[in-house]
C-alpha positions, 0 to 999 in steps of 0.5 A: 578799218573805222570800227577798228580805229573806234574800239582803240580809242575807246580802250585808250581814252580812260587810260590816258585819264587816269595817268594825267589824274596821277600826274596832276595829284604828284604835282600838287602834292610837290608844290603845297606849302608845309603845314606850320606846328603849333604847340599845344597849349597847357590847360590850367585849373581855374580856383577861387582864392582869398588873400589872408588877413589876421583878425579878431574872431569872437567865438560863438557856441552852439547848443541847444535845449528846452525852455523851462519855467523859473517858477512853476507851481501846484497850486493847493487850497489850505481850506475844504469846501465847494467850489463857488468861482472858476476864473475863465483865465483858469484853463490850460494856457490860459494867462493871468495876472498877479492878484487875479483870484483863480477859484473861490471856495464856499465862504460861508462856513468861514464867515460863520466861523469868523462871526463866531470868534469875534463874538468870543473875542468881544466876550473875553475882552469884556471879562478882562476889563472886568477884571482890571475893574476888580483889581483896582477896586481891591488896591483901593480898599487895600489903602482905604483900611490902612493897612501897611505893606504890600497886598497880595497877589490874590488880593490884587487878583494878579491870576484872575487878571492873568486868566482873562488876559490869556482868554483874550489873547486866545480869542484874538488868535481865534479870530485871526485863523478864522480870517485866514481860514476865510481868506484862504477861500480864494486862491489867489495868483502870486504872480503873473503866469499862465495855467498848465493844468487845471483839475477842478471844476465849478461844485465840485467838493475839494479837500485841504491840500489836494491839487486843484492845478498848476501854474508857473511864471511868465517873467522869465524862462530858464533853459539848459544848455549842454557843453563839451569840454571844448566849447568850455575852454572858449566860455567864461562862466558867471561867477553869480547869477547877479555878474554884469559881464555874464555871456549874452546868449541868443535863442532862435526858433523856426515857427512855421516858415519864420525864424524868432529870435530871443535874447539872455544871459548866462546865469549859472553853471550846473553839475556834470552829466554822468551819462554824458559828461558835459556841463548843464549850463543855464540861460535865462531869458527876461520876458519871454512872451514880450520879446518876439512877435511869438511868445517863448513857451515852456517845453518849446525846443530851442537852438542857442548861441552863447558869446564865447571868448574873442580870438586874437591874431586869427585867419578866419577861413570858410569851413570848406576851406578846411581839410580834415580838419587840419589842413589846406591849400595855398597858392604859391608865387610861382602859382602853384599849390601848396598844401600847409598843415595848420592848426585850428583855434575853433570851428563851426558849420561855417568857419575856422579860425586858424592860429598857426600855419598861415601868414599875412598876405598869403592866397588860401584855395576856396574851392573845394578840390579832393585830389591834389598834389603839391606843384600843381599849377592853378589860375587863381580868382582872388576875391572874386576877381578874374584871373589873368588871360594866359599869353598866346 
């Protein structure tokens, strides 16, 4: 009976578990407190903005070209001989300065040549006096006869005179070539440079009027400067190379890890290009190895900034601010974007200058988005202000 009553038990017992289980679960199911419904919360763009203020805007322009020598020589000797002198300063590179003798010629056979005419100089003016001597001694005689009237040319020795005279003059110019001749044995520099070539050594026989080298100045550098069409409407060109309102133009070049900079003028416009059609204008810069901690040099290549006209009653705007090239985004005052066709002054790697299509006050978008709709609503930083929190 006892084994009977254990086995209904044990088949009973898990059975009342599971139903009290279920009760209890309904229970609390019936008694929990409803859930409270929150709605969702709208996320917003957060984008840089800067409020717009017209102003002036003076325009830079940017080319760019090679340094160029104003004045540039091949230097060549008026005389022939051997070379007896070479300036160490005469070497590629190497500076000089004016009055400085770059090379010497053999002036030996000059000086002979210069002692020569001197000698035919002294003996024409000898034969000259004699001459005069002779002449006033005939126009006294002439009065001591009493002869009446005028002597003649030829009793007066008029052509012999004449003769000596043309001898002497001859003479004299005898002399001045051979002190030419001999003067021209040094090549002499006319200027303060540096020396682009040199072809000549020390002995070496060197004929009239072949090169022996080149030279060219170091008071001042010339570069050209290509510009389009565009760049011109905003550039006032010198009328001479002596305007005292010529466009100041600045030079940089990166050497090594640092940046030197060079400043000039705008000096003269040249011809158009054909192949490009853009106009060559010119820049010169005064000094150009005294003006940096690095000299200028011919042949280097340089970037240019030339100062352009000044912009009035512009909104100068970053670049990327910039929507190809004609539009960009405001943020209204319901907070929301707007996008506004503008029209652009000028532009650079930098910045644009608007002058219409925008207003005084207004928030331009700086970030760059690169798909957006008119209405969509935004968070704007302006100038690099936090934006407000959004209510809770």
């Amino acid at each position: 009976m006892m084994t009977v009553l254990r086995k209904s038990l044990n088949f009973a017992l898990p059975i009342a578990i599971i139903l009290l289980a279920i009760v209890a679960a309904k229970l609390i199911g019936a008694t929990k407190p409803a859930p409270k419904t929150r709605e969702a919360a709208v996320s917003m763009p957060v984008v840089d903005a800067t409020r717009l203020v017209a102003t002036r805007y003076p325009v830079l322009i940017r080319s760019q070209g090679t340094v160029q020598a104003t004045m540039a020589n091949t230097l060549v000797p008026a005389v022939a001989g051997t070379v007896t002198e070479v300036n160490p300063s005469f070497v590629a590179g190497g500076m000089f300065e004016q009055g400085d003798v770059l090379l010497q010629i053999d002036p030996r056979d000059f000086e002979i040549a210069l002692t020569q005419a001197q000698a035919n100089l002294a003996q024409s003016d000898a034969q000259l006096q004699e001459q005069q001597a002779l002449a006033e001694q005939a126009r006294a005689e002439w009065r001591s006869i009493g002869r009446s009237g005028q002597p003649s040319s030829f009793t007066l020795r008029v052509p012999q005179l004449a003769a000596a005279a043309a001898n002497r003059d001859a003479a004299e110019a005898q002399v001045q070539r051979a002190e030419l001749d001999l003067e021209r044995t040094r090549l002499i520099a006319p200027y303060n440079g540096t020396v682009v070539e040199r072809q000549v050594d020390l002995g070496q026989f060197v004929a009239r009027g072949a090169p022996v080298g080149s030279i060219h100045s170091m008071h001042a550098a010339d570069i050209r400067l290509p510009l389009n069409n565009r760049q011109l409407t905003y550039l006032t060109l010198p009328e001479s190379s002596l305007a005292t309102d010529a466009p100041m133009v600045e030079l940089t070049a990166s050497i090594g890890a640092t940046e030197h900079i060079w400043t000039g003028s705008l000096i003269r416009a040249e011809g158009i290009d054909a192949a490009t059609q853009q106009l060559n204008v010119i820049a010169r810069i005064n000094d150009p190895y005294n003006q940096s901690s690095r000299p200028l040099r011919v042949g280097q290549f340089v970037q240019a900034s030339i100062e352009g006209q000044v912009l009035d009653n512009v909104f100068v705007i970053p670049r990327s601010a910039l929507r190809e090239e004609r539009e960009v985004l405001i943020v209204d005052e319901n907070e929301a974007i707007q996008r506004r066709q503008v029209t652009v002054a000028w532009s650079d790697e930098s910045f644009a200058a608007i002058s219409e299509g925008l207003n005084e006050g207004e928030l331009l978008v700086t970030t760059p988005l690169s798909t957006v709709s008119d209405g969509t609503p935004v968070r704007a930083s302006i100038d690099g202000a936090a934006p407000a929190p959004l209510e809770s």
